[in-house]
C-alpha positions in Angstrom: 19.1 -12.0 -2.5 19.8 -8.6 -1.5 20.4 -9.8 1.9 23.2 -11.8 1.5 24.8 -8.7 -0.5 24.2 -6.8 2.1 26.2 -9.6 4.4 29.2 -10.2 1.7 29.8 -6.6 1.5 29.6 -6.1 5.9 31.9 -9.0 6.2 34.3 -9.2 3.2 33.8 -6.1 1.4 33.9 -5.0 -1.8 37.1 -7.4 -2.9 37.0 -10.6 -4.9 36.9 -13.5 -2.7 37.5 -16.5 -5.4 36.5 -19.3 -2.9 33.3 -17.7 -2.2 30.4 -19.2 -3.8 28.0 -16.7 -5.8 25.6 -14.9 -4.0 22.5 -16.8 -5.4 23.7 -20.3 -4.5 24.4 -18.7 -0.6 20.7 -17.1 -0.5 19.3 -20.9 -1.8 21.2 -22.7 1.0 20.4 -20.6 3.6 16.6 -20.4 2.2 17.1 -24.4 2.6 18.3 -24.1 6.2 15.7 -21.8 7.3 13.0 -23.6 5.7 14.3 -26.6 7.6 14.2 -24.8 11.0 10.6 -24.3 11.3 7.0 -26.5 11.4 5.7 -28.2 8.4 1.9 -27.1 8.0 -0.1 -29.6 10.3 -1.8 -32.1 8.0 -5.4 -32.1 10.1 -6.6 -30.5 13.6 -4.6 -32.1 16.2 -1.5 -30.0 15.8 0.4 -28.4 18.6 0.2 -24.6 19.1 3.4 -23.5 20.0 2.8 -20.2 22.1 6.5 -20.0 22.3 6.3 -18.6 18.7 3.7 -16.3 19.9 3.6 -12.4 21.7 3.0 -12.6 24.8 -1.3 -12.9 25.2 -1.7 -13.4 21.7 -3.6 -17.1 21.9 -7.2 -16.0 23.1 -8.5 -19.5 23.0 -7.9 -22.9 21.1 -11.6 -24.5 21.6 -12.3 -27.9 20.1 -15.6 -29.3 20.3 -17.6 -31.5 17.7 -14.3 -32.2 15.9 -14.2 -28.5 15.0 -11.3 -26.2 16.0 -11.4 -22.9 16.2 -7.7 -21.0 17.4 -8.5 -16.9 18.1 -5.7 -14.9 18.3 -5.7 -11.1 18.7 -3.9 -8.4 20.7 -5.9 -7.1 23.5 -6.1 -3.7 21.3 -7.3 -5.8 18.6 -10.4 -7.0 21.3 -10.8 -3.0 22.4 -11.1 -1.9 19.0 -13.3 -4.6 17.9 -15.7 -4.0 20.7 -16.1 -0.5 20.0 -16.4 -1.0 16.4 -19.8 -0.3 14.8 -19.6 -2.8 11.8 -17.5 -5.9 11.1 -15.7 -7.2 8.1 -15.0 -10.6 7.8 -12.2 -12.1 5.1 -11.5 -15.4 4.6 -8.2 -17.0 3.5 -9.1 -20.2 1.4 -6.5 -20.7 -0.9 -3.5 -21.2 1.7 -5.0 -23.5 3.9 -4.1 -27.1 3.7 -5.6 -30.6 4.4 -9.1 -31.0 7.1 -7.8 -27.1 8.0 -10.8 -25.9 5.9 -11.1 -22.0 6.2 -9.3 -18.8 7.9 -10.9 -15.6 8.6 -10.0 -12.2 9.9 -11.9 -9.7 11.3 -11.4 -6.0 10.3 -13.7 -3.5 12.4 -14.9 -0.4 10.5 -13.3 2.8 12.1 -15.9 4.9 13.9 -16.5 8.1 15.6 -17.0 8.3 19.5 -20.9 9.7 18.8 -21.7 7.1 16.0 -21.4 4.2 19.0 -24.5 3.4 20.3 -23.8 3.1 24.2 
């Protein structure tokens, strides 16, 4: 909502503009629109990844084997940091996943000094 404020008062300004709808009936259509522009959530395992929508070496690997499918995607900082990381947390992300898509889960490396690595 504050975003198409923001908008009415670049473009128009602060005058009344009777044939302008109210604000919250602009931010619900252009929700609509931009809901409309992108994917629905795939419904089981065979979806397309689009990398397009993706930085640049972000996909790591999309591996499917024994009906399984595991997507990793990371930043190649992400991979250094993990590397040199002495624990690991992992969280997963139940609740927002959908249809055969059964878990998510992120790893978060504890921070660690340079003379707590064992190399």
């Amino acid at each position: 909502m504050f975003l198409v404020h923001q908008v009415i008062l670049n473009e128009i300004g602060d005058e009344p503009c009777p044939a302008l709808s109210k604000p919250d009936h602009l931010a619900s259509a252009a929700n609509r629109v931009r809901q409309n522009m992108h994917s629905r959530d795939p419904l089981d395992l065979e979806f397309e990844l689009c990398q397009e929508h993706l930085p640049d070496a972000f996909l790591k690997a999309d591996i499917k084997k024994h009906g399984k499918r595991h997507i990793i995607l990371a930043t190649d900082q992400q991979l250094e940091r993990l590397s040199k990381a002495k624990s690991w947390y992992i969280d997963g992300t139940f609740k927002l996943i959908v249809g055969e898509t059964t878990s998510m889960y992120a790893n978060r490396p504890r921070s660690c000094r340079r003379n707590d690595l064992n190399v």
